[in-house]
N, C-alpha and C positions, 0 to 999 in steps of 0.2 A: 545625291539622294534619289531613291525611285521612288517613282508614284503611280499609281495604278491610270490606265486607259482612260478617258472621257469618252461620252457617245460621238461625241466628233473629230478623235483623236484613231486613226487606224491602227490595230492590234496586230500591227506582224511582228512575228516571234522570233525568227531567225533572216539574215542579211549575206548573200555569196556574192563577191564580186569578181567578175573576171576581166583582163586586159592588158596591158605593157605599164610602161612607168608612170602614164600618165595618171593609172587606180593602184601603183606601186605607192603612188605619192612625193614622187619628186618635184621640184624641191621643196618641199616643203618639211626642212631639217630640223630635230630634235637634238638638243642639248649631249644627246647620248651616241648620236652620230647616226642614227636611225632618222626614216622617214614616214610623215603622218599620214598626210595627204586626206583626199575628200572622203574619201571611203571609210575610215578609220572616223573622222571626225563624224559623220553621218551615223555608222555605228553607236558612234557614243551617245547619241542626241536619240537613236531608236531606242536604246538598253532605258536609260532616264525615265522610258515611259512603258518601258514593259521589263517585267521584270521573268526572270531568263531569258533572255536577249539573247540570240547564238547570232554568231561570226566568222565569216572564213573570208579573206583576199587569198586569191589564186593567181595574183597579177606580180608577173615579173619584165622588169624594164629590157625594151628591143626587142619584143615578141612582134611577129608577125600574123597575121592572121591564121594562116598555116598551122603555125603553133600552137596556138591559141583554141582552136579546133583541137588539135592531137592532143593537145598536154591539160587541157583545162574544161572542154566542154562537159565530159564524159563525168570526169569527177565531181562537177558542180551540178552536174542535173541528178546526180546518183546521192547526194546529200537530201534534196527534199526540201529547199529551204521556201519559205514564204515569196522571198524578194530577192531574183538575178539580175545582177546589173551587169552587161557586154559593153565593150566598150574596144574595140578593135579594126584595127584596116587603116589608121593614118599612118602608121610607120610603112605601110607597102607603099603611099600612093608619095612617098618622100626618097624612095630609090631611084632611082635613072631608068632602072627599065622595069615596069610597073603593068600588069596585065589585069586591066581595072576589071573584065567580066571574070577572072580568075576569082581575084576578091572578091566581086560578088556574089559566086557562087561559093565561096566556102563561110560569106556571113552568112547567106541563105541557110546553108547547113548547118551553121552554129546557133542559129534563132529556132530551125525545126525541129530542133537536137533540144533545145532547154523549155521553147514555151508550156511544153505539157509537165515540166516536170516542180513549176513553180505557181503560184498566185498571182504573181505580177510578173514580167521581166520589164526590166528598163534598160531602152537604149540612147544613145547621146548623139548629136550633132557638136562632134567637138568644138573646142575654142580654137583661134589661128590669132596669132600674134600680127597684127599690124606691120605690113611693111614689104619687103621685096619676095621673101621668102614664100610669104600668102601667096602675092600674086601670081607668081611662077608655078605654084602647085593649084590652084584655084580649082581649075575645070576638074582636076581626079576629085579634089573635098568634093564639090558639089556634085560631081557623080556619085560618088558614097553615100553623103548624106541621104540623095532620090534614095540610092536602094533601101537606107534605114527607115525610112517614110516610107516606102512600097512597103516592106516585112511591118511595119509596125500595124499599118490597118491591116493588112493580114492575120496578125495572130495577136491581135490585141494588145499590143506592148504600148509602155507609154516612151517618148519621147522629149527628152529634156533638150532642148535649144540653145547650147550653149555657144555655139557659133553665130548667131544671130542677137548677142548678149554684148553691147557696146562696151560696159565695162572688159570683158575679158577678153576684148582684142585691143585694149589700152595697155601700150610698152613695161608701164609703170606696174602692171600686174604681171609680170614674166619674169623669170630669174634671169642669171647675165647672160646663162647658156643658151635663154631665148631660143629655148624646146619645151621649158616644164614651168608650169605659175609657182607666184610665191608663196607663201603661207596663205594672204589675204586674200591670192584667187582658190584656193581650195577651200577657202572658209566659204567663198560667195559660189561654187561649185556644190558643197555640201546643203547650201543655205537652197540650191533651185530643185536639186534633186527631195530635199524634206520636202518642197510645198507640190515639187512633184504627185509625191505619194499621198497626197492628202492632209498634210499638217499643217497647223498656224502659221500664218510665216511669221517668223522672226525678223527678217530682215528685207521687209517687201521690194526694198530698191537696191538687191544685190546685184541688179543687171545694169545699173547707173557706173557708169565712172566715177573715180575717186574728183575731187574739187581740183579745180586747173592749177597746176603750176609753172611754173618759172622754165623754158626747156634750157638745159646743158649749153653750156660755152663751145663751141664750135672746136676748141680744141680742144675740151673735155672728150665730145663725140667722137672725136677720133681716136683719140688716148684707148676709149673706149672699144671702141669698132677695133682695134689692132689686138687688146687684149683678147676679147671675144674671139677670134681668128686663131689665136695662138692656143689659147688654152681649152677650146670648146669646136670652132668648124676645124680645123685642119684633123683633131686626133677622130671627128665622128665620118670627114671623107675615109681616114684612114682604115677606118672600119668597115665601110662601105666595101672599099677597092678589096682589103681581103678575105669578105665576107665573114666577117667575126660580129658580134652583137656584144654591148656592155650587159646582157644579161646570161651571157655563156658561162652555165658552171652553178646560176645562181638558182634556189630554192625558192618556191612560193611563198611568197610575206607573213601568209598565215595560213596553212594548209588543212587544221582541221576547222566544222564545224564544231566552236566552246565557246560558251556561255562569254559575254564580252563584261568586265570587272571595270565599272565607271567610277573615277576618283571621289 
């Protein structure tokens, strides 16, 4: 059901997002073999309180910065929408050979390219999953994230923290492939970018870890660690080595700005 705005409730009309799979919405799988993810659930929670609610994701999984610039800036700034969300440059700083002021200069260009063209833009300080894989990439994220805090006081964009969000670098929040959160981390994703913009929260302590459990039997973990290896790192080096992307071939999620139809 919709309901009209409150004076304390912000009235934007339409929601573009742009980025790789992590505004794709993996994993975070539907029934139908389609994926939600935060973008889509944030949507839904915007439409709820304003009615014509428009919608576009322009994010497709394995895009690079580069891309993302070429294939997405242009069309999302040329829509007009109230509210861009960018979200780009952790798939560059996760290749082997990585030219982090390249990056920088093509977000620069993707931020100078959309802030005039919106009311808000919002950018992220992605999540990083706990563990070896962080640490090894560590210095390119926290180089990135500086550049998204330099552009953000520059052109007034807000800044969501989700790399500094204890729950969403807790394992238990990350699917097996441990590249993309589960349903519950895009629900507690959707949940920072709503109080982002100005709304109730809902869920004040989605930056909390879930209640401690029990960890994995030693030979669970490993059971584990060999699956993940087989069926997730070895086919994504493979992709690597012959420069192919899981998202070659593939269409934007949602390509026009329309009205977004809440259940």
């Amino acid at each position: 059901m919709q309901t009209n705005p409150t004076p304390s409730t912000p009235a934007h009309t339409s929601l573009v997002a742009l980025g790789d799979s992590f505004t794709e919405g993996m994993s975070d799988l539907l029934p139908d073999g389609t994926y939600r993810g935060w973008a889509d659930l944030l949507a839904a929670r915007m439409a709820a309180v304003t009615p014509g609610f428009r919608y576009a994701n322009l994010a497709v999984r394995g895009k690079l910065i580069q891309q993302i610039v070429d294939e997405q800036v242009d069309r999302a700034a040329a829509m007009g929408a109230d509210v861009i969300t960018l979200v780009g440059g952790l798939n560059d700083t996760l290749r082997p050979k990585c030219d982090m002021g390249r990056v920088r200069d093509l977000l620069t260009e993707a931020v100078e390219r959309l802030a005039p063209h919106c009311e808000q833009l919002v950018l992220m300080r992605s999540p990083g999953r706990q563990g070896p894989v962080l640490e090894r990439f560590r210095p390119r994220m926290e180089a990135l994230f500086a550049t998204i805090d330099e552009l953000a006081a520059r052109h007034d964009a807000l800044v969501v923290d989700l790399y500094g969000a204890p729950a969403l670098g807790d394992p238990r929040l990350w699917d097996v492939d441990r590249l993309h959160l589960t349903g519950e981390g895009h629900r507690r994703v959707a949940e920072a970018v709503w109080q982002a913009l100005g709304h109730p929260a809902e869920d004040p302590e989605w930056h909390l870890p879930p209640e401690a459990t029990l960890p994995p039997h030693w030979v669970a973990r490993r059971v584990e660690d060999a699956r993940f290896a087989r069926r997730h790192l070895l086919p994504w080096i493979g992709r690597r080595l012959t420069g192919r992307s899981s998202g070659d071939g593939l269409p934007p999620k949602r390509p026009e700005l329309l009205p977004y139809e809440t259940a």
